[in-house]
C-alpha positions in Angstrom: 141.8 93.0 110.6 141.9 95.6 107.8 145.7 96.8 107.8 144.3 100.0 106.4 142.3 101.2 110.0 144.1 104.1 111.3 144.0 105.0 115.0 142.3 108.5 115.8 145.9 109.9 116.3 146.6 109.9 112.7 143.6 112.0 111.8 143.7 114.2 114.5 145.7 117.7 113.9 145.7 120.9 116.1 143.4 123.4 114.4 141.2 120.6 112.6 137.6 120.5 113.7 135.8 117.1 114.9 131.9 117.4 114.5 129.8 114.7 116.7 128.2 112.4 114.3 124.4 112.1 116.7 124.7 115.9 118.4 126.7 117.8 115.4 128.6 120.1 118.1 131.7 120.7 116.8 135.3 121.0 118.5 138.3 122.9 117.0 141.4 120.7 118.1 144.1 122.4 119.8 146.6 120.4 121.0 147.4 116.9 122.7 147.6 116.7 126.4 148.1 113.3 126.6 147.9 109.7 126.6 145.6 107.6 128.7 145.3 103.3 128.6 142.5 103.4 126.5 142.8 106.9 124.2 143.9 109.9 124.2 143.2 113.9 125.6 143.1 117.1 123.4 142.5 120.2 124.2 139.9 121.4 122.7 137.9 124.7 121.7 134.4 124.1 122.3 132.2 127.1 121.6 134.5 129.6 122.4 135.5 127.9 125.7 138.3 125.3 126.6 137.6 121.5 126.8 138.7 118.4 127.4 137.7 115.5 124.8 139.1 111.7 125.2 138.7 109.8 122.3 139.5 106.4 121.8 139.1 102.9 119.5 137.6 101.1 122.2 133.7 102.5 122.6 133.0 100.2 125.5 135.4 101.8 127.6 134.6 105.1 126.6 130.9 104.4 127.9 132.4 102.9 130.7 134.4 106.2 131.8 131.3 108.3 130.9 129.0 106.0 133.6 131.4 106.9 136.5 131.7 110.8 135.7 127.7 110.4 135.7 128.1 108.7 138.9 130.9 111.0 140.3 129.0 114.0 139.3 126.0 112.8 141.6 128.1 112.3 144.4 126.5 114.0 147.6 125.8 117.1 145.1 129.6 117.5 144.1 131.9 117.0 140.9 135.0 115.0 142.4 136.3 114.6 138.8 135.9 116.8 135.7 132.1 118.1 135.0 130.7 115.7 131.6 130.0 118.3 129.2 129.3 115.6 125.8 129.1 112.3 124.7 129.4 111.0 120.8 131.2 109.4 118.0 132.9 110.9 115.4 133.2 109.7 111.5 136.7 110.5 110.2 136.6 111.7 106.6 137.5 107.7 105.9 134.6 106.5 107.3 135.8 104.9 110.8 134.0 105.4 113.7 135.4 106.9 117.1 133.9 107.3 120.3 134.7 110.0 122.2 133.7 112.3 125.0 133.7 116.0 126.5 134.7 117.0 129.9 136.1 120.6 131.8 139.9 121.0 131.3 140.9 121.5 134.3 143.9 124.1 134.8 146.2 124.2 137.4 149.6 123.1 138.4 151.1 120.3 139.7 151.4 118.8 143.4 155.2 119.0 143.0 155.3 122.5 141.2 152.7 123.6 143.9 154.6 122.3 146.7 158.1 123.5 145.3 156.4 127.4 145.0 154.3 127.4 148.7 155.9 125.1 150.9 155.4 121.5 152.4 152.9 123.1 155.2 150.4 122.4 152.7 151.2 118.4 152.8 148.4 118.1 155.3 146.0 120.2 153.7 145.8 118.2 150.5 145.3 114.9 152.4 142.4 116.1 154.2 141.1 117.5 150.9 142.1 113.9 149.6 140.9 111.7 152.3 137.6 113.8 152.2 136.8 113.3 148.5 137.6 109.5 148.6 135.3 109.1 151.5 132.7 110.2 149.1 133.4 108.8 146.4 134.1 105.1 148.3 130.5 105.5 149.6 129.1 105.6 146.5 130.6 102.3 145.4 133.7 103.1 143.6 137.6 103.0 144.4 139.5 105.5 142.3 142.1 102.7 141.6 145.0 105.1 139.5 145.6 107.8 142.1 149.0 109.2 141.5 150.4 112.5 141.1 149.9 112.8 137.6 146.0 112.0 137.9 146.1 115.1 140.0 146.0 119.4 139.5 146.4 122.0 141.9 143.3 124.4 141.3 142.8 128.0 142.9 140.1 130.2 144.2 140.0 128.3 146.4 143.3 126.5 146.7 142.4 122.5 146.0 143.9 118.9 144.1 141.3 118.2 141.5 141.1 114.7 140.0 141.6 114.9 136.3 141.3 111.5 134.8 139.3 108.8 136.7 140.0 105.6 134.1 140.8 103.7 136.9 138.0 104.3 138.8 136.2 101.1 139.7 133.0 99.5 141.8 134.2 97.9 145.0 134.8 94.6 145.4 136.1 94.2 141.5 139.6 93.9 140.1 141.3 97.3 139.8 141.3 97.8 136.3 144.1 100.3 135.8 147.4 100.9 137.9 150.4 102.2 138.0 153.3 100.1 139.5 154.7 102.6 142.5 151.6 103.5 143.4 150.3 100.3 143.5 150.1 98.0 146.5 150.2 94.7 144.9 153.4 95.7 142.9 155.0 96.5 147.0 153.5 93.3 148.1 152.0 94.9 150.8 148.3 93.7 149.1 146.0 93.0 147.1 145.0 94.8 143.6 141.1 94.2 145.2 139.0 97.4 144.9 138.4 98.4 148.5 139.0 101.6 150.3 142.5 100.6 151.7 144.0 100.3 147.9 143.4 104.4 147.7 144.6 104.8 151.1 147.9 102.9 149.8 148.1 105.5 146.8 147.6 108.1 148.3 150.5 107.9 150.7 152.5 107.4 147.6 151.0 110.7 146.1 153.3 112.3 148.6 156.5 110.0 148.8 156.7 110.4 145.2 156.4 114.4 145.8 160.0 114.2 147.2 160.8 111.3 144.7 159.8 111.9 141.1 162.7 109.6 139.7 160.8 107.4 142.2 162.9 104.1 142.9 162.8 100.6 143.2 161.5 98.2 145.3 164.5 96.2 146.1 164.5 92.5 147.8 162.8 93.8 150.6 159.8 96.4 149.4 157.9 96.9 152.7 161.6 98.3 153.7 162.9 100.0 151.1 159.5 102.0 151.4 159.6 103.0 154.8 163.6 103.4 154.6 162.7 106.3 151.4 159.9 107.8 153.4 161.5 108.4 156.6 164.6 109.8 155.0 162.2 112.9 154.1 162.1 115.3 157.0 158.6 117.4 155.8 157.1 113.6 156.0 158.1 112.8 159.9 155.0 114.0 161.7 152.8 111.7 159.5 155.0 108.8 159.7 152.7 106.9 162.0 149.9 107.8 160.1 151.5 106.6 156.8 152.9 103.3 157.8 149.2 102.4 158.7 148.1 103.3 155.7 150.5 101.3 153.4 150.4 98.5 155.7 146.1 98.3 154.9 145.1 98.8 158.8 143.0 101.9 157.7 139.6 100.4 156.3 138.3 103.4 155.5 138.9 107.0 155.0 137.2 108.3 157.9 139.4 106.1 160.4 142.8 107.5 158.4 141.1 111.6 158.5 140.4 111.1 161.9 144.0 110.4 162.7 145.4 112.6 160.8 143.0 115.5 161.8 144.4 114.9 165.7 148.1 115.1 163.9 147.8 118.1 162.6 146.0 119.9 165.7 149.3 118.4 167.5 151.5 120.9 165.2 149.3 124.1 165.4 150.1 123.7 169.0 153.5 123.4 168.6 154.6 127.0 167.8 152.8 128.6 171.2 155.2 126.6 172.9 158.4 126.4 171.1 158.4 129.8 169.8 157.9 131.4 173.4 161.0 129.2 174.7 163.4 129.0 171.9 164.0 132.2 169.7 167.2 130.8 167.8 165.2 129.4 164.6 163.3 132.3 163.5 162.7 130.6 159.9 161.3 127.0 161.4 158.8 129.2 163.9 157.8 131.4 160.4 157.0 127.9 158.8 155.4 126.7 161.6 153.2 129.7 161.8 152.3 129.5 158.2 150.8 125.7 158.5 148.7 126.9 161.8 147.2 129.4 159.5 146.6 127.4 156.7 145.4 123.9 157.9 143.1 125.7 160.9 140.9 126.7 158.9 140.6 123.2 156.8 141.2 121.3 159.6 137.9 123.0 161.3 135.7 122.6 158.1 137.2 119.0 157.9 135.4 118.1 161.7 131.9 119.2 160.0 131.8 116.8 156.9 131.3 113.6 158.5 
């Protein structure tokens, strides 16, 4: 290999302008968001409005992530990831050649920033949002594969968790192709690293442990326990504990079978303040939080029972 080849980090400045080598759109760099297996994120200024672009020295992979935004954008009519706005390669002014494409930036904040500002009542309103968008996406063939909390946003208007990097996304029935070790099943022992419905289910329970964990923690000599030992341990997790221990165990198969559960959980807790707050008066901030998930996940919970 030619130890002169630079990767596209070493040409790549904020406030230097990339121009697609086949479509000639240009994109004013503004800063790095981040680091992904295959490339890396910039902001961008595309036209006057913000963008996403992922680059990367690997064009195969790069066409690979394009085919499943194309497929995810196709999903029953709805964009589970970012919207595909461009697709090219860029010439650097030394004559290498980098693939790269253009998606929405998606702004928001973070689950555990979200959380921290509006309150845990909201736990069983992202799964539902979750567990809804999986089922589509599982129907059309694929298995997200890298769900984790920092593959997620928290969007308003109205209030949702956006996907914002689907790398790991991959057709059922293959190898996951990209992981992360606590949220992944195999590294618990608690399964395989198969794409099938039941390794999301897995992850997505760890979205929310690792909520009330971000140092996270080890697995220890005894994983399955360790895991339900830390989960257990956090009280604004207890009503879903059933639920959970389900999922991470693989006895969901699909997403419908762990929304329908937790669906009848959550009904159970809106009914829960009619009767304790009429009885017991001493906890005035417990029936306030109480009161505050009724009005939240009623309404999702209701529009949840019309998407099958």
């Amino acid at each position: 290999m030619n130890k002169t080849l630079k990767t596209h980090d070493s040409f790549l400045r904020p406030g230097m302008t990339l121009t697609g080598k086949w479509h000639q759109k240009r994109y004013v760099i503004i800063r790095k968001l981040g680091n992904g297996a295959i490339g890396s994120v910039y902001l961008c200024d595309a036209n006057g409005k913000k963008a996403a672009l992922k680059i990367s020295d690997i064009s195969t992979s790069i066409t690979m992530e394009v085919n499943v935004l194309k497929s995810l954008g196709k999903v029953q009519g709805k964009s589970l990831g970012p919207s595909l706005l461009d697709v090219d390669d860029w010439v650097t002014p030394v004559g290498q050649t980098f693939s790269f494409y253009v998606m929405e930036y998606i702004h928001g904040q973070t689950l555990p920033e979200f959380m921290k500002q509006n309150g845990k009542e909201w736990i069983g309103v992202f799964m539902l949002q979750l567990l809804e968008d999986l089922g589509n996406l599982h129907q059309s063939g694929w298995v997200f594969g890298d769900l984790k909390v920092d593959n997620l946003l928290v969007t308003g208007s109205p209030t949702r968790l956006r996907w914002i990097d689907v790398g790991g996304t991959t057709q059922i029935g293959r190898a996951i192709k990209e992981y992360t070790e606590f949220y992944d099943r195999g590294y618990w022992g608690l399964g395989t690293r198969k794409a099938e419905p039941s390794y999301d289910l897995f992850a997505l329970v760890m979205v929310f442990v690792g909520v009330f964990y971000p140092k996270q923690f080890p697995k220890g000599s005894n994983p399955q326990a360790t895991l339900f030992k830390k989960m257990n341990e956090v009280k604004a997790l207890k009503p879903y504990e059933a639920c959970f221990k389900k999922a991470l165990t693989g006895k969901y198969q699909t997403s419908i079978e762990m929304k329908q559960e937790l669906s009848s959980i959550i009904y159970d807790l809106q009914k829960k303040p009619q009767t304790t707050t009429k009885r017991k008066q001493d906890n005035p901030p417990l029936a306030l939080e109480s009161i505050g998930f009724l009005l939240i996940a009623l309404g999702y919970y209701v529009s949840s029972l019309l998407i099958p």
